[in-house]
N, C-alpha and C positions, 0 to 999 in steps of 0.2 A: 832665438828659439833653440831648444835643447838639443833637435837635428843638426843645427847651423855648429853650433859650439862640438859638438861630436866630430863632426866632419872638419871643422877646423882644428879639430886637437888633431886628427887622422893625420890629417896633411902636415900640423907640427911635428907629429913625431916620428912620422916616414915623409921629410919632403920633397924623397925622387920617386912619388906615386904620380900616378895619374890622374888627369883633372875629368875624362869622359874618355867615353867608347866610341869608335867606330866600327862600323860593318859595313864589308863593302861584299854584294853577294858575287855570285859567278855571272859563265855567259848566259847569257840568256834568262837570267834569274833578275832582270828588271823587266817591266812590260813599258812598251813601246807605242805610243798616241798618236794619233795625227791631231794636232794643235790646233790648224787653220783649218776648223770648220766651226760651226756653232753648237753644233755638239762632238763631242772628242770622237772620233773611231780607234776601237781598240786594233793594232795593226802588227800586234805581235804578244804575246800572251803562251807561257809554256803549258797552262791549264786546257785552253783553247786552243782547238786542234785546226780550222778552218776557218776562213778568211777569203773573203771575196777584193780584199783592197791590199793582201799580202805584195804586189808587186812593188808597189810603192814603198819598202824597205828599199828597193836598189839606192845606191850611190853613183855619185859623180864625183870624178877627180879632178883639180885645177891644174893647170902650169905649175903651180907652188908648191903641188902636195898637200891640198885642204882638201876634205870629203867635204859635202852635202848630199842632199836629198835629189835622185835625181829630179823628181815632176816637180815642175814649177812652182806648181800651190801648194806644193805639201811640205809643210813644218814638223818634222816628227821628234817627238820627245819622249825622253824618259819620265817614267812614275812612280807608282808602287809598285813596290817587288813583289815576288812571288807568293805568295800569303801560305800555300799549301808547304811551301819547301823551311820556312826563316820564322814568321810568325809565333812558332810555339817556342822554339827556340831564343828566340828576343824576348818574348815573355816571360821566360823563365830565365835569366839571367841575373843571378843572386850579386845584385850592385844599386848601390843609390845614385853612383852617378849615372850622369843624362846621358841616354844614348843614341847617335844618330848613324842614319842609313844614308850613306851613299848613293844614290841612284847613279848610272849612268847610262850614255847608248852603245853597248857592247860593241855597234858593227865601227864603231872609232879604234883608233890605233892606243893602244895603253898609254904612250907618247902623249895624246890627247886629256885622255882620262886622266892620265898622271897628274895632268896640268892644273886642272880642274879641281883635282885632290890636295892640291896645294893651295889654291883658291880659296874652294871649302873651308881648308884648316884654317885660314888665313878670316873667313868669315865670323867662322865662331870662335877665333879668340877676340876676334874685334865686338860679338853680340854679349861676352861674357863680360869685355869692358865695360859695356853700355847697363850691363843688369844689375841693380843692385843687391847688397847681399851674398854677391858672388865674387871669390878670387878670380882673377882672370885666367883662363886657361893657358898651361905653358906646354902638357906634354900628352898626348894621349895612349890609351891601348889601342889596338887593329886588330881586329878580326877578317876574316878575307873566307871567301867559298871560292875552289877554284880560279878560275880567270882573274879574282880578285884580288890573286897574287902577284899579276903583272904590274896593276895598277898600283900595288905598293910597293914591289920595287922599283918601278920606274919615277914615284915620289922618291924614293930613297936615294936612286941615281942620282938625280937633281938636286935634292933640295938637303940629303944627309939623313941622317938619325937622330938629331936633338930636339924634335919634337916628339918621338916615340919612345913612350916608356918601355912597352911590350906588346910582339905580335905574337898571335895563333892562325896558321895558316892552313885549312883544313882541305885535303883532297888536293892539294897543288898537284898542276901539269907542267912543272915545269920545263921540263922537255919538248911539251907537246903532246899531243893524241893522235892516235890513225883514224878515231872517229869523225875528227875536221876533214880528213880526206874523204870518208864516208859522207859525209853531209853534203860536200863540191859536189861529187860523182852519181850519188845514188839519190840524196836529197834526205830528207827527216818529217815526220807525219803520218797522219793515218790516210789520210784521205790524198790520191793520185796526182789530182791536179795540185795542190798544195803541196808534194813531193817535188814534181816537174819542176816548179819554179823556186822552190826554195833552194834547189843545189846550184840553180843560174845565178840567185841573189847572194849568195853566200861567196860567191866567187869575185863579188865588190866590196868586200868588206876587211877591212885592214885587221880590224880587227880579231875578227875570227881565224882571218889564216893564220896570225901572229901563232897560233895555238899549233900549228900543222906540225907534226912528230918531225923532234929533229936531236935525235939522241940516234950515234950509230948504232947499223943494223936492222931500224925501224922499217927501210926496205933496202931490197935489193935487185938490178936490172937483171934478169938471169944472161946469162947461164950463173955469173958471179959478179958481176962490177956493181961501183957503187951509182948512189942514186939518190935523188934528192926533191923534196916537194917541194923546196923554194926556190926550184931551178924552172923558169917555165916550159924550156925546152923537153924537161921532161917526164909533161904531163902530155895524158892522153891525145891523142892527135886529136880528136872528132871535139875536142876542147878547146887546144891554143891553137887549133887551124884564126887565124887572125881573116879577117872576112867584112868586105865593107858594109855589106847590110845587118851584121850581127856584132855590138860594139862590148858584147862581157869576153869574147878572150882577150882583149886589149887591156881592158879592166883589170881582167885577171894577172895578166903579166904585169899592171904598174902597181895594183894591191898586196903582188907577193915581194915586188924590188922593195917595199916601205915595206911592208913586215920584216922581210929578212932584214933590212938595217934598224929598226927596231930590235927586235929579235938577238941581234950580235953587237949591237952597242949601245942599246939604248935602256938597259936592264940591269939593278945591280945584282952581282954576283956575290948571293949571300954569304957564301966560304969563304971571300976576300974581306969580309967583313973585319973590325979588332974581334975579338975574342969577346969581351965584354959588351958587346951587341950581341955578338950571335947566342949569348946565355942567355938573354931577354926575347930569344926565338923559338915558338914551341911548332912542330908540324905533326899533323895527326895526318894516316892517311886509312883505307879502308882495303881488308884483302877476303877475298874467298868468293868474286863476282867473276865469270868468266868475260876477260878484256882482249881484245886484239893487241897483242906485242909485235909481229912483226908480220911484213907481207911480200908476194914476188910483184914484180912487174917484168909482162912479157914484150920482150922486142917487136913481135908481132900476135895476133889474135884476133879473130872474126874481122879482118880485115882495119885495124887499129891498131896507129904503133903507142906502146906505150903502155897494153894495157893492164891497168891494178887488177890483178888475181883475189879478190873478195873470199871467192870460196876455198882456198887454199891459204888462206891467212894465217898464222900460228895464234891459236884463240889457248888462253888458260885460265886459269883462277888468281895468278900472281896478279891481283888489281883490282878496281874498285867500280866496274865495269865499263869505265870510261875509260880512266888513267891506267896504265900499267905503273907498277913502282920502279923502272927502272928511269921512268919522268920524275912522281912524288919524293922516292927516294934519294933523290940525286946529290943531296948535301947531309945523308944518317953520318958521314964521319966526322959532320964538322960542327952539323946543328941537332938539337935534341929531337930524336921522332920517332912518333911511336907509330905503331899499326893495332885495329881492332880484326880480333878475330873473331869467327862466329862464336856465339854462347849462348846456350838454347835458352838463358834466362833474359836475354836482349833481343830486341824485335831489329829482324835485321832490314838494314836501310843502305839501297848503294848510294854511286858518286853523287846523285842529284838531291837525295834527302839522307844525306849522310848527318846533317846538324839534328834531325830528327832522335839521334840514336841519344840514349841515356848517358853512357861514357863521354860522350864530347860534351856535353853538356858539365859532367865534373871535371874531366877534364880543365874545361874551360875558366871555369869557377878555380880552382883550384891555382892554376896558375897566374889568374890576374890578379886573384880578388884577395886568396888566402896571406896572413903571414908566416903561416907555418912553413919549415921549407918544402917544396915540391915535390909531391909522390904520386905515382901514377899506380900504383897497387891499388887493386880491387878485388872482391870474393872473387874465384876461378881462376884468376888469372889470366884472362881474355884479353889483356893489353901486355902489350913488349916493347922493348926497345930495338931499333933496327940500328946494325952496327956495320952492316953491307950489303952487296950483293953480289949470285952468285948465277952466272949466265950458263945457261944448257941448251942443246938442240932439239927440232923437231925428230923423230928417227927417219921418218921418208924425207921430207924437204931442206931438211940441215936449216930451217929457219932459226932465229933463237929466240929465247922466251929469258926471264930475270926474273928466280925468288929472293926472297931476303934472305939476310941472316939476321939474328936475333941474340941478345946477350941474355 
């Protein structure tokens, strides 16, 4: 077919392209099933706010360091993503080759996921064998939404860079967010009771904490010492009080010792990368969203040691209102990355439907797909490159906050 001869001339006369796409979304950007019933229950859902069987997220840890589900019966799985956040975005992806989505269960440690994505890749070069008509797959592109960046560097830890032709990594945490400590603490939803429980469940999940802000400065114990969320000692008392009839702060303390080693060794460190990898590395991130950058915690408060200061937090626009950039940003001197500014001819989209916005979308196109060389220019000039950054204080709390620089 004239498709087939095209796409094989492609591949003849560039043959370090890529054979297919992956996408791998963010946290919480797969929906979450219970398996073991006769009809699925949807048990986690970013669209769907309430949940009568939401407990049933918790996990259980082994002697070994393997999560499962804690209830018995219950087998929860990954499925389709988010449809409101990727869908239009996957659709319009100006590429013949095949594209697949990742799913995964976020509340896993990237370690896990990593694994998994290795798997995966491991599958469809083997389904591409089996296809006729088809080259076999050697090397792909990556796409990533946030947390989706763990799961690929923790592929890359492991397993190298020779099957990656080229990543775009959009909205990276890398550092972390103070919004994971907002979710432990205060919980996420609209509805109370699904509040209550969700900052309980989230405190079992290796996953999730992996993400906990951990770029200095992100807090601080006052009056001045440092401080740290993957330290359990100190977190909130009325939290790692450890207590026989209530077994999530225990959780909590074995979910953060696996994150933090996760976290510190289990992740490649994109700037240690050769040079000619890290060219084949695009990161976009998103500015002009008011994000929490840094926060106190007080020795004592309302009778609680330890406690996170929410409402004296240092909140600014340097961010994407999840990530500040002084996470997303953390490799502008090493890896190429740009930041979208507001542009009243663009509808604007924060950290969770940031794929939504038109620029990422060329962006994206532009850097896997085009052979022309690479340009990020657009009418206005609404996109930059970031070439650093430059840390400032709050004036009352001496917190600090991180804008960029730009070339």
């Amino acid at each position: 077919m004239a498709g087939d001869l095209q796409s094989k001339a492609v591949r003849e006369e560039n043959p370090m392209a890529s054979d297919a796409i992956i996408f791998i979304p963010g946290i919480k950007g797969t929906k979450l099933v219970e398996s073991n019933r006769a009809n699925w229950d949807t048990i986690w859902s970013g669209i769907q706010s309430n949940f009568e069987s939401i407990q049933d997220l918790e996990l259980a840890r082994t002697g070994a360091g393997s999560y499962f589900d804690e209830r018995i019966d219950s087998i929860i799985q990954p499925v389709d993503i988010e449809e409101l956040a990727y869908a239009e975005f996957l659709a319009d992806l100006d590429t013949k080759k095949p594209v697949y989505i990742f799913n995964y269960d976020w509340r896993l440690s990237a370690q896990v996921n990593g694994e998994r994505l290795h798997e995966f890749l491991n599958l469809l070069v083997a389904k591409s064998e089996a296809s006729a008509g088809v080259e076999t797959f050697s090397r792909f592109d990556v796409i990533t939404h946030s947390l989706g960046n763990f799961i690929f560097r923790n592929y890359v830890h492991n397993h190298g860079f020779d099957r990656i032709h080229k990543a775009v990594l959009t909205v990276p945490p890398f550092l972390g967010s103070l919004d994971i400590v907002s979710a432990a603490l205060l919980g996420e939803g609209w509805f109370p009771n699904v509040k209550s429980k969700f900052r309980k469940l989230v405190r079992t999940m290796p996953g999730a904490l992996e993400l906990l802000a951990d770029y200095p400065g992100a807090s601080r114990l006052e009056p001045n010492e440092s401080h740290s969320f993957f330290n359990f000692d100190q977190w909130q008392s009325n939290v790692n009080r450890i207590r026989r009839n209530d077994p999530i702060p225990q959780k909590l303390k074995d979910a953060l010792a696996d994150a933090k080693v996760t976290v510190n060794s289990r992740l490649a460190d994109l700037g240690d990368l050769p040079e000619e990898q890290r060219d084949r590395i695009l990161i976009i991130v998103r500015d002009g969203y008011e994000t929490m950058q840094s926060l106190s915690v007080r020795p004592r408060h309302t009778g609680v040691a330890n406690f996170v200061d929410f409402e004296t937090a240092h909140r600014t626009t340097d961010g994407d209102g999840r990530v500040p950039h002084v996470s997303s940003c953390t490799y502008a001197d090493r890896i190429t990355t740009l930041i979208l500014r507001d542009a009243f001819w663009y509808r604007e989209y924060n950290h969770g439907f940031v794929l939504k916005d038109e620029r990422v979308q060329k962006l994206v196109g532009r850097f896997l797909f085009s052979r022309r060389r690479f340009s990020y220019s657009i009418p206005g000039g609404s996109i930059e490159r970031v070439v650093g950054l430059t840390r400032y204080f709050h004036s009352d709390t001496g917190l600090p906050a991180w804008s960029v620089e730009t070339d």
